[in-house]
N, C-alpha and C positions, 0 to 999 in steps of 0.2 A: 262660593258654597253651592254644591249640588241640589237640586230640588226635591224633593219625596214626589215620587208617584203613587198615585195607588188606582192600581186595575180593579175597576167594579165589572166581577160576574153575575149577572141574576141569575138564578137556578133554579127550573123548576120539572120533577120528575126527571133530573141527570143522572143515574145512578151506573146506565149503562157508557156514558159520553166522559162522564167524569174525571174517572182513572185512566182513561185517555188525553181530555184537552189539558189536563193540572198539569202533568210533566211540560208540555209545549210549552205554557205560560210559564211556569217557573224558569224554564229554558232562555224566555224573553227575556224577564226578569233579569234574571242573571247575567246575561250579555251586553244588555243597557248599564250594566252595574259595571262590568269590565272595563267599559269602553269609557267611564267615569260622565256615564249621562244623565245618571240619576243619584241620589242617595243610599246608602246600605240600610235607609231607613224605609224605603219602599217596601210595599206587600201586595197581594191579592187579594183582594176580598171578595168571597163567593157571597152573597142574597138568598139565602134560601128565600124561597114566595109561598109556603106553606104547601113543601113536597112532601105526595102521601108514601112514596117510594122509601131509600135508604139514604138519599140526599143530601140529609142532616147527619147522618153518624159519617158519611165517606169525608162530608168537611172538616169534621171535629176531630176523625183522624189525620185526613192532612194538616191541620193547625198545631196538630200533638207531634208531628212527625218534624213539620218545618217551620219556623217563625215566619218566616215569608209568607205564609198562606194566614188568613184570617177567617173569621166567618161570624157572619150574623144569619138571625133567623129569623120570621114575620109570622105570627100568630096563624095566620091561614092565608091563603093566596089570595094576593092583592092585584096579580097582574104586572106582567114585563114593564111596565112604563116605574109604575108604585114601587117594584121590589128595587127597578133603577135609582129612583128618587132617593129611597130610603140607604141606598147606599151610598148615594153621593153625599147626603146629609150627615150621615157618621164618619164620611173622610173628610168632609171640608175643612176642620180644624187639625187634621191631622197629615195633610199632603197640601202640596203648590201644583201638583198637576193630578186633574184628575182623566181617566179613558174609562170609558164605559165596552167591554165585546160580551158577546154571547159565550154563552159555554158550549155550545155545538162544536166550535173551532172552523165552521164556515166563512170566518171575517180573517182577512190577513193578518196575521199577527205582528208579521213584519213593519205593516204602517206605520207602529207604533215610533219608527226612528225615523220618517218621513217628512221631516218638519224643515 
């Protein structure tokens, strides 16, 4: 049996990085899926951290767009570390592996098959 991942993004004020890194990661996504590295039950989960930007609606449209993408929200900005936390807490019963990157898309994404 393959393992569910689930990629935790925190986000906060991405509005212009966003519509950029989503495609790449779904990219990932989907190529760990091919290559039968993961589960079809894998997703993305973006963190909003209580963005005063458009943050929350570009998630909620990628969510509505793809199943693979997910999204939670935090009442107001908690901070990269918190908004991390708070998303690994809502996949832990829901994935066997979790990966934490940035939404900037400065972190390789490619590591992700580097095990």
């Amino acid at each position: 049996m393959k393992p569910t991942l689930y990629i935790v993004i925190p986000c906060y004020n991405e509005e212009k990085v966003l519509p950029i890194t989503a495609p790449l990661f779904l990219d990932q996504l989907k190529s760990m899926q091919s290559k039968d590295l993961i589960s079809a039950d894998s997703r993305i989960m973006f963190v909003n951290d209580g963005s005063k930007d458009s943050t929350w609606d570009i998630i909620k449209q990628l969510a509505k767009e793809n199943s693979s993408f997910i999204g939670v929200t935090l009442s107001r900005n908690r901070g990269h570390q918190n908004a991390v936390l708070a998303g690994l807490m809502e996949a832990k019963d829901k994935s066997d592996i979790t990966i934490s990157i940035d939404c900037d898309g400065q972190d390789d994404i490619g590591a992700m098959t580097k095990w």
